[in-house]
C-alpha positions in Angstrom: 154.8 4.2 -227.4 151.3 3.8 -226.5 149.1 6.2 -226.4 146.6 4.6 -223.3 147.8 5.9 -220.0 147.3 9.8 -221.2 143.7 8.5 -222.1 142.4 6.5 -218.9 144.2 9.4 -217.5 142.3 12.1 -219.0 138.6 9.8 -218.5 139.7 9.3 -214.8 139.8 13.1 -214.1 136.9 13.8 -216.3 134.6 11.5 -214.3 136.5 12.8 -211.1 135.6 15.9 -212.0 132.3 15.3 -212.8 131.5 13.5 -209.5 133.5 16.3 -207.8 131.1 18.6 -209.1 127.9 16.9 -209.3 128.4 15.7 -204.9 129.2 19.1 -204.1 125.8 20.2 -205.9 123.7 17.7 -204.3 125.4 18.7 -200.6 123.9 22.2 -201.3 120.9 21.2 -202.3 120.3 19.2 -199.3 121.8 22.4 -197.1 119.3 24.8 -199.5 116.2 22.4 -199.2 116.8 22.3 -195.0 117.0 26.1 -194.6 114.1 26.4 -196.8 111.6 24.0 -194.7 112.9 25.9 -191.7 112.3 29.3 -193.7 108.9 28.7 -194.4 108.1 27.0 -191.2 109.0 30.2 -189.4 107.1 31.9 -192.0 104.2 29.3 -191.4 104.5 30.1 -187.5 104.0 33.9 -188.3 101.0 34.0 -190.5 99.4 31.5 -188.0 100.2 34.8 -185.6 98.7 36.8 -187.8 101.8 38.7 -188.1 101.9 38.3 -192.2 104.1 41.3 -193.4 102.5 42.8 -196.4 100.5 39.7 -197.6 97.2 39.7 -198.6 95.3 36.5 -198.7 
């Protein structure tokens, strides 16, 4: 009996895994880098205000 199938086997669900994992981290990285432009543009919008909360420049 050959040992092969249990080896493409265990590859395939390494490198599903892997690509499991690594597109789920670039999905929230995307998500994190959008609610971070639209943090600091409301952040942008208040110190142009001059509404700053304890900054000092």
């Amino acid at each position: 009996m050959t040992h092969l199938p249990y080896i493409i086997t265990s590859y395939g669900l390494a490198i599903g895994l892997a690509l499991f994992l690594s597109i789920g981290a670039a999905l929230r990285l995307r998500r994190d880098r959008a609610r971070l432009a639209a943090l600091e543009a409301t952040r942008g919008a208040g110190r142009a205000r001059g509404t700053g909360q304890g900054e000092t420049a």
